[in-house]
C-alpha positions as CSV (number, residue, x, y, z in Angstrom):
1,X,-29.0,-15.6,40.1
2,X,-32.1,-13.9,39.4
3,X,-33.9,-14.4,35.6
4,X,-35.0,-10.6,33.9
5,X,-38.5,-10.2,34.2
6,X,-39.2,-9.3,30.5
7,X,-42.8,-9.4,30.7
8,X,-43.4,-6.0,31.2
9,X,-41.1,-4.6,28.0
10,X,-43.5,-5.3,25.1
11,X,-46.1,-2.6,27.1
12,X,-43.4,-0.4,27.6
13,X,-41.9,-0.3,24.3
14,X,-45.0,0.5,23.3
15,X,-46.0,2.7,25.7
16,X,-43.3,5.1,24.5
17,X,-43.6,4.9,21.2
18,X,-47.2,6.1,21.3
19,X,-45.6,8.7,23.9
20,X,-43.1,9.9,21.0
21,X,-45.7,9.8,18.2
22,X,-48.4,12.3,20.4
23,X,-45.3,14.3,21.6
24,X,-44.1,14.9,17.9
25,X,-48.0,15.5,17.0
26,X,-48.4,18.2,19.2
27,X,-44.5,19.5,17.8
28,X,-46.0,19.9,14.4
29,X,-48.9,20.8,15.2
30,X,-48.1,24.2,16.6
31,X,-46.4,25.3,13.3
32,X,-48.1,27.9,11.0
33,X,-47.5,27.4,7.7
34,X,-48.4,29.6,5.0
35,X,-51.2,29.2,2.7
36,X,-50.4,30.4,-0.5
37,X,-46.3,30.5,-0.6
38,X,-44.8,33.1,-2.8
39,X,-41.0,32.9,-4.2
40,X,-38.6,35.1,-3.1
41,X,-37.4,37.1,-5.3
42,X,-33.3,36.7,-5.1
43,X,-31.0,39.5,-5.9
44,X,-27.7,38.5,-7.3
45,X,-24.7,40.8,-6.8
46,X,-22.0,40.9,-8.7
47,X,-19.0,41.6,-6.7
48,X,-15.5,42.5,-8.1
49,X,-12.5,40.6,-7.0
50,X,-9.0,41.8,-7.3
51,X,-8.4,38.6,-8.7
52,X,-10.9,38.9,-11.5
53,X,-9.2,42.3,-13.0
54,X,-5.3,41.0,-13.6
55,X,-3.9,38.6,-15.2
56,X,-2.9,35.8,-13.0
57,X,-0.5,32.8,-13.5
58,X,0.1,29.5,-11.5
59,X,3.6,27.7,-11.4
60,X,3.0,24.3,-11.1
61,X,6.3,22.5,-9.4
62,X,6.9,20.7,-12.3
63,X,6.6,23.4,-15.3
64,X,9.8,24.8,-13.6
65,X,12.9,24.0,-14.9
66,X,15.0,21.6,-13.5
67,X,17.4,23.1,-11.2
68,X,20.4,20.6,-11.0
C-alpha cells in the first residue's frame, strides 16, 4: 500500500488561507459605512391590552381546595 504524499499540504493549507483572508478583504471592503452616525430616534408606543384593564386572577392547582 501506497504512503500519502503530504508534502504538498503545508503550501496548500496555506495557499487557502491567504485565499480566504484576500476573499474576505475584498468582502469588507465593498461596504460603505457612514461617517458621522447619528442615533435613531425610537418611538415607544404604548399599546393597551385587554389584559392590562381587568382584574385578573390565577388558580394555582394547589390553592384549590382539596376535593376528596
Amino acid at each position: 500500500m501506497p504512503q500519502l504524499d503530504t508534502s504538498t499540504w503545508f503550501i496548500t493549507i496555506l495557499s487557502m488561507i491567504l485565499t480566504l483572508f484576500l476573499i474576505f478583504q475584498l468582502k469588507i471592503s465593498n461596504f460603505i459605512y457612514p461617517l458621522n452616525p447619528e442615533s435613531k430616534t425610537i418611538n415607544k408606543h404604548k399599546y393597551t391590552n385587554p389584559w392590562e384593564t381587568k382584574w385578573t386572577k390565577i388558580y394555582l392547582p394547589l390553592s384549590l381546595p382539596q376535593q376528596l
